[in-house]
Structure formats: structure tokens, C-alpha cells
MITOR-115302 format. One record per residue: residue in one letter; y, z, x of N, C-alpha, C in turn. Coordinates in pm, whole numbers, plus 50000, padded with zeros to 5 digits. Last residue first. Layout:
N
<a, <Y, Z, X>, <Y, Z, X>, <Y, Z, X>>
...
//
This chain:
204
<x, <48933, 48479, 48341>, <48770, 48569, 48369>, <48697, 48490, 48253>>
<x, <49136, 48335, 48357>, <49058, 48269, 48463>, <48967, 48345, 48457>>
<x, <49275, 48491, 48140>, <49256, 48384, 48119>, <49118, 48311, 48199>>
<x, <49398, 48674, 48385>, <49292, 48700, 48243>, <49245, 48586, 48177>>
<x, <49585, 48521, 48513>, <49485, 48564, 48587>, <49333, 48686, 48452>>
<x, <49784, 48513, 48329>, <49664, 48388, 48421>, <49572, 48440, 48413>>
<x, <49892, 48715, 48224>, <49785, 48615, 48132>, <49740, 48526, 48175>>
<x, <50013, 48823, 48465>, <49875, 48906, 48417>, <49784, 48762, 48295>>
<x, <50178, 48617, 48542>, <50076, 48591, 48619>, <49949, 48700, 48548>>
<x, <50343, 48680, 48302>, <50285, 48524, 48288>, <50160, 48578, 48390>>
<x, <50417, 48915, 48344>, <50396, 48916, 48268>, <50329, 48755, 48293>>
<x, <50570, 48887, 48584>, <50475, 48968, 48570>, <50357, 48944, 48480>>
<x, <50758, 48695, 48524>, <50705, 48641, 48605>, <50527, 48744, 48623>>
<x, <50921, 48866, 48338>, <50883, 48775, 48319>, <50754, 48746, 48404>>
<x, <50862, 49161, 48534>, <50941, 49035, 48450>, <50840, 49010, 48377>>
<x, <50794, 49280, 48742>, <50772, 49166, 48778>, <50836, 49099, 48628>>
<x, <50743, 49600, 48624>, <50812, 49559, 48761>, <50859, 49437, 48771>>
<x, <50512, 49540, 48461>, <50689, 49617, 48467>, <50735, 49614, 48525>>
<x, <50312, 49456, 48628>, <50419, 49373, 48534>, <50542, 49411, 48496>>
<x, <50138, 49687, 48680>, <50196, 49604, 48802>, <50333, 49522, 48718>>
<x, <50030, 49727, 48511>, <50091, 49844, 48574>, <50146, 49768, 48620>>
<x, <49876, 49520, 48375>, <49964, 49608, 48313>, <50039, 49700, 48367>>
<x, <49712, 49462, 48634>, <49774, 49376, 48608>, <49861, 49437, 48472>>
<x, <49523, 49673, 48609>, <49602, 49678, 48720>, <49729, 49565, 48720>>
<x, <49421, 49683, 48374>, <49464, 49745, 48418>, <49612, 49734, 48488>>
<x, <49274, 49416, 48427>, <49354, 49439, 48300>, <49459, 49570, 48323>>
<x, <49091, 49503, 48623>, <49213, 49367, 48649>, <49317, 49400, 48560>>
<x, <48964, 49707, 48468>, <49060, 49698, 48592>, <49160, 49621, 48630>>
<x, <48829, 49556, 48274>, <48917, 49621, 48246>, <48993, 49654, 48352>>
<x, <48659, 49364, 48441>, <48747, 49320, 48345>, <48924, 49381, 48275>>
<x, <48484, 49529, 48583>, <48606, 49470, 48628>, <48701, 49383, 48562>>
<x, <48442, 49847, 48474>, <48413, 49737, 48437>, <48505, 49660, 48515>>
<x, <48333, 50038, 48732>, <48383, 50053, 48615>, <48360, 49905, 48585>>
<x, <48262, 50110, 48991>, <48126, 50135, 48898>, <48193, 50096, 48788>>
<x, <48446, 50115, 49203>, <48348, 49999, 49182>, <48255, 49968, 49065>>
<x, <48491, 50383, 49170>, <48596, 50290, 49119>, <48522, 50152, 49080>>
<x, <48327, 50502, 49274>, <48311, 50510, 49145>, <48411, 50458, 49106>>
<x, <48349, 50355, 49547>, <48207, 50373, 49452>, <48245, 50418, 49328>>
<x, <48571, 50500, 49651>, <48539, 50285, 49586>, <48459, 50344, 49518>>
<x, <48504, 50762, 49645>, <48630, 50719, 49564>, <48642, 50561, 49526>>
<x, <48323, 50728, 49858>, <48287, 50776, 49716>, <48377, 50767, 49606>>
<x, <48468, 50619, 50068>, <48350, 50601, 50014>, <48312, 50622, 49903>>
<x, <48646, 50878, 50104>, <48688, 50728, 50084>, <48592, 50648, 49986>>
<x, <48452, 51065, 50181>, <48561, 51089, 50036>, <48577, 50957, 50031>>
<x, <48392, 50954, 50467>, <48273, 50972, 50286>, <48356, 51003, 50171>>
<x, <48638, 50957, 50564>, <48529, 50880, 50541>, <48474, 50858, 50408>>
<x, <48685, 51218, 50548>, <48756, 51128, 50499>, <48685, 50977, 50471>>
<x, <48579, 51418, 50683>, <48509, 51410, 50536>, <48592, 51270, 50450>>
<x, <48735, 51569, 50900>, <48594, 51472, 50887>, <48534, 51453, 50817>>
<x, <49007, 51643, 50751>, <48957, 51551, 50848>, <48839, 51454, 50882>>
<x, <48973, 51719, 50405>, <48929, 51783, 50536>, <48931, 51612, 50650>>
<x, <49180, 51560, 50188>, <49052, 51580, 50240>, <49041, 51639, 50350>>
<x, <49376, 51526, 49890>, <49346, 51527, 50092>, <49211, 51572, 50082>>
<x, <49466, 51244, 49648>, <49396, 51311, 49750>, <49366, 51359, 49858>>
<x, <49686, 51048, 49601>, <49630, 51123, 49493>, <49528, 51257, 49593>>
<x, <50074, 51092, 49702>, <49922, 51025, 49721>, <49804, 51105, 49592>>
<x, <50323, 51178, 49577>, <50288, 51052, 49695>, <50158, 51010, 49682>>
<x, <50338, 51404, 49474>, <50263, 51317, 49374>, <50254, 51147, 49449>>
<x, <50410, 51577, 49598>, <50503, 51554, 49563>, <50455, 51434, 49461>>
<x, <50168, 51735, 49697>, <50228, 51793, 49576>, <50366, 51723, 49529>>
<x, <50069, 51543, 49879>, <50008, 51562, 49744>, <50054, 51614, 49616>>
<x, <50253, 51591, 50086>, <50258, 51419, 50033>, <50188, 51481, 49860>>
<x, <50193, 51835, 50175>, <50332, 51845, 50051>, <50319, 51670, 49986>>
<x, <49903, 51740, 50238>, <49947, 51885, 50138>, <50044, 51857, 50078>>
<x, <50068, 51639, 50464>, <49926, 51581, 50330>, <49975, 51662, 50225>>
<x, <50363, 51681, 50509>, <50232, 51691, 50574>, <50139, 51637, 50391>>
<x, <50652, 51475, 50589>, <50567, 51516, 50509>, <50408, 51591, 50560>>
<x, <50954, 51495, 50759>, <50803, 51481, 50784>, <50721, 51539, 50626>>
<x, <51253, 51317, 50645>, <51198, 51421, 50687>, <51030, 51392, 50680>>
<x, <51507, 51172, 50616>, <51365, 51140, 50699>, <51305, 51237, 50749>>
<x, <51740, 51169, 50427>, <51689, 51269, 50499>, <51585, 51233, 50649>>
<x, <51679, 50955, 50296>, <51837, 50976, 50342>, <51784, 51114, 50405>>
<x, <51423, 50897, 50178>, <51503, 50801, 50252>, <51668, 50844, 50313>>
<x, <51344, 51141, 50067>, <51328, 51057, 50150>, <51355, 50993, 50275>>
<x, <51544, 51192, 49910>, <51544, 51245, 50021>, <51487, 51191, 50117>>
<x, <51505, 50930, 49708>, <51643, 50925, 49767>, <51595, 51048, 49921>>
<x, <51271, 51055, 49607>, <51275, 50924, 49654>, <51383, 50974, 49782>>
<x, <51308, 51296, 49474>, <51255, 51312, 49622>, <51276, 51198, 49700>>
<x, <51534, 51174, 49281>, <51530, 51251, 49377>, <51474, 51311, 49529>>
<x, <51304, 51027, 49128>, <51434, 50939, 49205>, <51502, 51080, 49331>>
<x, <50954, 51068, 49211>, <51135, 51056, 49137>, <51240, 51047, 49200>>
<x, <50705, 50963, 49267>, <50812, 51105, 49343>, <50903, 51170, 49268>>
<x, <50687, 50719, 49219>, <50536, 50823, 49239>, <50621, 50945, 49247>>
<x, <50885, 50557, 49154>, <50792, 50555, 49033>, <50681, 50693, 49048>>
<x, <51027, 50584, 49372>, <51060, 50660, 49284>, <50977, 50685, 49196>>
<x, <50805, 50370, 49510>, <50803, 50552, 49554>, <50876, 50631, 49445>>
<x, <50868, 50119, 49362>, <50755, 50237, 49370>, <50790, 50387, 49372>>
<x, <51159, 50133, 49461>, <51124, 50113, 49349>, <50987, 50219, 49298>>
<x, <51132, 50157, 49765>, <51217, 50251, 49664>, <51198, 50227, 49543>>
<x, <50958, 49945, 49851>, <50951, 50112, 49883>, <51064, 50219, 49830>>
<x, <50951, 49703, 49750>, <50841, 49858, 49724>, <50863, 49967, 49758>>
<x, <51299, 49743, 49822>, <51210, 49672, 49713>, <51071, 49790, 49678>>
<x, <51441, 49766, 50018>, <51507, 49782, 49932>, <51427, 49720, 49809>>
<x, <51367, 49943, 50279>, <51307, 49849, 50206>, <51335, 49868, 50058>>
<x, <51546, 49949, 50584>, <51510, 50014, 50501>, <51430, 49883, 50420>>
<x, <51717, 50043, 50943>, <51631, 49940, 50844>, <51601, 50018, 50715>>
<x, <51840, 50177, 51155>, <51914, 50097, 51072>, <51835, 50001, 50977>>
<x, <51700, 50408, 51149>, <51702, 50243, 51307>, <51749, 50125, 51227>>
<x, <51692, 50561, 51010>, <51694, 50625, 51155>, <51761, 50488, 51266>>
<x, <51648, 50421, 50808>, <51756, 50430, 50786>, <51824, 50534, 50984>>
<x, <51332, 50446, 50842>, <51410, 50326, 50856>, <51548, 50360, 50858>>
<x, <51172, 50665, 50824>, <51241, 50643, 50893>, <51347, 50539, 50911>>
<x, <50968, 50836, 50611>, <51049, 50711, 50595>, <51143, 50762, 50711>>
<x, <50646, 50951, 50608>, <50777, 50964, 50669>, <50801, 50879, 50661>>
<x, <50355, 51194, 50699>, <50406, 51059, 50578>, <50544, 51102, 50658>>
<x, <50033, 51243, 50834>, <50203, 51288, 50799>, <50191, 51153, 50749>>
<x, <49684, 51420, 50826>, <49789, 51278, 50810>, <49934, 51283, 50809>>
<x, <49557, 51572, 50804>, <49638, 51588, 50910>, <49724, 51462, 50901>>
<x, <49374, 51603, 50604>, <49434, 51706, 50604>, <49547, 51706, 50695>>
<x, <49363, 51217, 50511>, <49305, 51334, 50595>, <49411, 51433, 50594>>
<x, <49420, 51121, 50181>, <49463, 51119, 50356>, <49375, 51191, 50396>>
<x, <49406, 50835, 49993>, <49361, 50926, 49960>, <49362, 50974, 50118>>
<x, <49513, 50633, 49655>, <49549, 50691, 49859>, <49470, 50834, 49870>>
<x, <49532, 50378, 49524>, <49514, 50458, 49524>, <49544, 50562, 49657>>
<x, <49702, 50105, 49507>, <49670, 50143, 49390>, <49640, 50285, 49436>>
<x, <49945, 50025, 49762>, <49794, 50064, 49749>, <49780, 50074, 49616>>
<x, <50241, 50087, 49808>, <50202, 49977, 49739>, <50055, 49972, 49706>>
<x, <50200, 50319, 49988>, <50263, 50322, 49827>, <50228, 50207, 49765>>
<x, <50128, 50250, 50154>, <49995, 50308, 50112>, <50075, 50307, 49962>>
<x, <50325, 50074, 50244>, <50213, 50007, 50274>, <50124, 50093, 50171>>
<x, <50546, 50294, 50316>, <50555, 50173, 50194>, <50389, 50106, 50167>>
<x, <50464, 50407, 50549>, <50419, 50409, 50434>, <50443, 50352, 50277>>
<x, <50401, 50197, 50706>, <50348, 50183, 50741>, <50322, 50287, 50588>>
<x, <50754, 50136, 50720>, <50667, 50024, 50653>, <50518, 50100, 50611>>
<x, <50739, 50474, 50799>, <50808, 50391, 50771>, <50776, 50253, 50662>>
<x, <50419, 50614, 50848>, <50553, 50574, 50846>, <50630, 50528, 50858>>
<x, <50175, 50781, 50858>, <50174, 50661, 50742>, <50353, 50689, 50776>>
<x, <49916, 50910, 51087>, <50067, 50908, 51079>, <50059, 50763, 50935>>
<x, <49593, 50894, 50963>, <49726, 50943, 51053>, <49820, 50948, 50997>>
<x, <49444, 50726, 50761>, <49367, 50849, 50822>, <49433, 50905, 50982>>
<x, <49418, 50708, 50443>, <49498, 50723, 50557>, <49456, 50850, 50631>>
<x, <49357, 50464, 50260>, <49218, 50511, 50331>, <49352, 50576, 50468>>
<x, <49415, 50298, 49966>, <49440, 50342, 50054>, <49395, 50458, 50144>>
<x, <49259, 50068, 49760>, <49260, 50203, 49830>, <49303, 50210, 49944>>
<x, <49308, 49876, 49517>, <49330, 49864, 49680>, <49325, 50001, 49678>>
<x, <49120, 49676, 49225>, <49183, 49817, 49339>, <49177, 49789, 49454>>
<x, <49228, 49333, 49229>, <49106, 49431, 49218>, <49209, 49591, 49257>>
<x, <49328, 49122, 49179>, <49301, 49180, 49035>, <49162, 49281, 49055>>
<x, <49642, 49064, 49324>, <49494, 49150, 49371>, <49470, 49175, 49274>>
<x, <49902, 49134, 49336>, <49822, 49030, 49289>, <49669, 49022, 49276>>
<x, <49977, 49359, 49538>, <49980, 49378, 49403>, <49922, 49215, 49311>>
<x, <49866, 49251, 49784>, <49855, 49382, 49731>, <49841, 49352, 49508>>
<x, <50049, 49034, 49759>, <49881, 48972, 49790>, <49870, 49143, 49758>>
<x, <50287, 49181, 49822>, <50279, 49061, 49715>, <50154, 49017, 49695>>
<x, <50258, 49248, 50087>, <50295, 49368, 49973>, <50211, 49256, 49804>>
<x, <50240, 49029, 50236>, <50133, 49133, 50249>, <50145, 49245, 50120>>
<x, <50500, 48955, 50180>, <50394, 48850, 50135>, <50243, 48934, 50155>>
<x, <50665, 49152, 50307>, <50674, 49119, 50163>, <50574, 49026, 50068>>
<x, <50658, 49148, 50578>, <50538, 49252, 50494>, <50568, 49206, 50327>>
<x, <50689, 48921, 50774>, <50639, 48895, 50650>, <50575, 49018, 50569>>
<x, <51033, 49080, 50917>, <50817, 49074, 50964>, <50783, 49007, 50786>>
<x, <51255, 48876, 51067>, <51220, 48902, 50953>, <51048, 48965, 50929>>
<x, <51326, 48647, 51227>, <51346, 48791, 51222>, <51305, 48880, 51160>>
<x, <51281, 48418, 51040>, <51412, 48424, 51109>, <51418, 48587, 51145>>
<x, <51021, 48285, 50955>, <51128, 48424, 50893>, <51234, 48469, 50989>>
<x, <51043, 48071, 51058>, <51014, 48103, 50946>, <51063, 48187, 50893>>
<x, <51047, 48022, 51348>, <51182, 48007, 51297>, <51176, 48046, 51086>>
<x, <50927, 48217, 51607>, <50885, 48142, 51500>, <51061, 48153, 51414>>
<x, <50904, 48387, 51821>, <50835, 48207, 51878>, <50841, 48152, 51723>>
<x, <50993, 48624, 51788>, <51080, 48530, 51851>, <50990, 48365, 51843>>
<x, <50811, 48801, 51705>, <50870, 48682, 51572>, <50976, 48581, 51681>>
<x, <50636, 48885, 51888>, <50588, 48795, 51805>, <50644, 48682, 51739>>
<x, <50749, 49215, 51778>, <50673, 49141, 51888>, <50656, 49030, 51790>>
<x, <50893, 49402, 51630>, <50907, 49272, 51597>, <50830, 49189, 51694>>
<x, <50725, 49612, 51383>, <50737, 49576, 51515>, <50782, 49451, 51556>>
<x, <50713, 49895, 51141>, <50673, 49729, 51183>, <50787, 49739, 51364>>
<x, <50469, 50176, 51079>, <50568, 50045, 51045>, <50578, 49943, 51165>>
<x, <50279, 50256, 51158>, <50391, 50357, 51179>, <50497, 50291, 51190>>
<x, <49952, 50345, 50967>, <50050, 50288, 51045>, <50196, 50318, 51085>>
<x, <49723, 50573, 51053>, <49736, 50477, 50941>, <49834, 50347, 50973>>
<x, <49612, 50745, 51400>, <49742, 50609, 51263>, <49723, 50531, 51163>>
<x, <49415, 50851, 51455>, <49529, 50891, 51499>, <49652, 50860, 51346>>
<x, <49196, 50774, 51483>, <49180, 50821, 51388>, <49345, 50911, 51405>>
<x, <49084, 50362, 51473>, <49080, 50499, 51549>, <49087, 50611, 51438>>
<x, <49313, 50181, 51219>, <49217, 50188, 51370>, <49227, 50309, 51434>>
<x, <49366, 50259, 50912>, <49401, 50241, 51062>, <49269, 50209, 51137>>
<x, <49266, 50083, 50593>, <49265, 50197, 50705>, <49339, 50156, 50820>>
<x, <49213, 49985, 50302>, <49272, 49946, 50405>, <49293, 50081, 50446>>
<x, <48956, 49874, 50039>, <49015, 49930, 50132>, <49099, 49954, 50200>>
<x, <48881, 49726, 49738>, <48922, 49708, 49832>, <48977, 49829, 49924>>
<x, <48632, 49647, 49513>, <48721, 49720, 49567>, <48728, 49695, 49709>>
<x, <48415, 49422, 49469>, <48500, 49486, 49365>, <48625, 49596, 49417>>
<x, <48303, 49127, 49603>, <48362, 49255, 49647>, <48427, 49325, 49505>>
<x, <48202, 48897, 49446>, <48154, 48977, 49544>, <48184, 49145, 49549>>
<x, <48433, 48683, 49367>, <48337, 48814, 49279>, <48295, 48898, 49353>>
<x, <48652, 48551, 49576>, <48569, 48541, 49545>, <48518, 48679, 49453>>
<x, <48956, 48531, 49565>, <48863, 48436, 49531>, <48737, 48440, 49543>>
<x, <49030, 48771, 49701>, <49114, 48734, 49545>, <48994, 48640, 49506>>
<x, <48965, 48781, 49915>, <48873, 48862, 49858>, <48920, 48854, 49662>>
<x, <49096, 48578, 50020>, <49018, 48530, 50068>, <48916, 48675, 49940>>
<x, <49382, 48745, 50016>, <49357, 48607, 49924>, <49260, 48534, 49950>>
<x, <49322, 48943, 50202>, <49315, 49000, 50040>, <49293, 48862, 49953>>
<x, <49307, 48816, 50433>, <49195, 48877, 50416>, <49173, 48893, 50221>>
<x, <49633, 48709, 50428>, <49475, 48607, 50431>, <49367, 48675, 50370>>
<x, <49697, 48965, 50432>, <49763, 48863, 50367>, <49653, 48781, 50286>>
<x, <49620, 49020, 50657>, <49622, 49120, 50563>, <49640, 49039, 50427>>
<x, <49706, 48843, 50879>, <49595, 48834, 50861>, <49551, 48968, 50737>>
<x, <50012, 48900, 50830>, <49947, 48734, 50793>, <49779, 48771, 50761>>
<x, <50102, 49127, 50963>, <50092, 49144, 50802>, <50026, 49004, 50725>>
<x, <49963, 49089, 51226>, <49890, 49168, 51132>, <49932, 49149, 51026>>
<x, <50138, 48935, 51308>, <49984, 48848, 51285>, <49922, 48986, 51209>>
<x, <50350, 49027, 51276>, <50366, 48941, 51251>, <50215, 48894, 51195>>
<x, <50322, 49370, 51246>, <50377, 49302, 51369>, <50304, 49202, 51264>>
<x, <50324, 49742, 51211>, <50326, 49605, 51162>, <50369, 49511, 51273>>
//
């Protein structure tokens, strides 16, 4: 993560919020090494906005507002922020070689929001907590059996698994999805959950 990436993630999703077009959404690494491997502060010195601070909370927040699926497409390393990032995803699906790993508490950081809230929601409070007080390596395999992600895949098949996992996500109704995704998401959010799912139903 670094400043102009969690902005232009940000932008991209509230640019695909407004228009019909697209029915599912993606997000991958570059290359075939890294999904991501959390955040970075390059950048934030020239700005007094977030005082230090990387904006992934407004990249997390455009995630879950999103009245479409987000797939998560991991195709490396997913750690720290980088796996808060696939947790916040609706779906995930890795290559056979991918690792997972919370490090923050290694470098004195942590994320006292998606990424312990969620993750307990996918893990339980137990693996959660090891997690994060351990920092130990996950491989695909154990990410799968701990209920982290939904799918591995052979290395060079990630792709086309990806592919085929929008596609029949794409094929459903998007009415009911939004509906969906906006009922999962609200338990979390309150009040405030709860009002933005009857907007954003309202506006179909």
C-alpha cells in the first residue's frame, strides 16, 4: 500500500459504483509474485490530511459500499494490510503458492477494524487472535482450511479459475446481489448500515 494506490482503488471502485456496465469486480497484484504485502508510508510526508496515516480505510469503505461483488484474485504473498485487503473482498480465490500473514504487531501496527472484526467473522476469534499475536505464515491450503479464503488453484490456472468464478457470479441477478451484499455488510455498520442498504435499493 502506499498513498496513491489506496486513492486510485478508491476512485476506480466509485467510478464502477456509478455506472451498470460492469457487474463484478476484481482486484489482483502485478506480476505473479504479490498480491500485496501491506502498506508503505512513501508519499504521506507531502500531505497534512492524514497526518501519517495510509487512507486504506476509505479503500476498505468503497469495498464494502460497492453494490457489486469484489473478488479477490491472489496471486502471492497477501500480508499484513495487503491481507486485510482480500478479507475485506466478498470472495478470494489464491494460487497454490500464495502465503497469507498478519505482521503488523511485528512493526508495531495493527488494524483494529477490518481486519479483526472480519477475519474473526471468517476464522474465529481464536485463529483470529493467533493470527495476530503469533504472525505466523499461512500457505493456501491451511488459508483454505481455516476458512480465510474460499478457493486454491494450481498456479497456472488462476487466471481462468478467476475468470470463471466472475462469470458465474456475473450471471446472477444484480438486484439480488446488491441485496445480498448489502445484508452482510450491515451487521457490522449499525444504524448507518442499515440506512445506506435502503439507499442504495431504493436507487434500483
Amino acid at each position: 500500500f502506499n498513498k496513491t494506490m489506496c486513492l486510485e482503488i478508491r476512485d476506480c471502485i466509485e467510478h464502477v459504483r456509478c455506472e451498470t456496465r460492469t457487474r463484478v469486480l476484481v482486484i489482483t497484484g502485478a506480476g505473479d509474485r504479490f498480491f500485496c504485502t501491506g502498506g508503505s508510508k512513501d508519499g504521506l510526508e507531502d500531505t497534512h490530511l492524514y497526518a501519517g496515516v495510509l487512507p486504506t480505510l476509505e479503500m476498505y469503505d468503497a469495498i464494502e459500499r460497492l453494490q457489486k461483488p469484489v473478488i479477490a484474485s491472489i496471486n502471492g504473498y497477501a500480508v499484513g494490510g495487503g491481507n486485510v485487503l482480500q478479507v475485506v473482498c466478498d470472495l478470494s480465490i489464491a494460487k497454490e503458492s500464495a502465503i497469507f500473514r498478519q505482521v503488523g504487531p511485528m512493526v508495531g501496527s495493527f488494524d483494529a477494524g477490518y481486519g479483526t472484526w472480519y477475519l474473526e467473522d471468517l476464522v474465529g476469534k481464536r485463529r483470529a487472535k493467533e493470527m495476530w499475536f503469533l504472525n505466523e505464515k499461512l500457505t493456501a491450503r491451511q488459508a483454505l482450511e481455516y476458512g480465510l479464503i474460499n478457493r486454491v488453484v494450481p498456479d497456472d490456472q488462476l487466471a481462468e479459475a478467476t475468470r470463471e468464478m466472475a462469470l458465474a457470479v456475473a450471471d446472477r441477478g444484480a438486484f439480488a446481489l446488491a441485496s445480498l451484499k448489502a445484508a452482510f455488510t450491515a451487521r457490522h455498520s449499525g444504524v448507518a448500515g442499515m440506512a445506506r442498504m435502503s439507499h442504495d435499493l431504493l436507487l434500483r
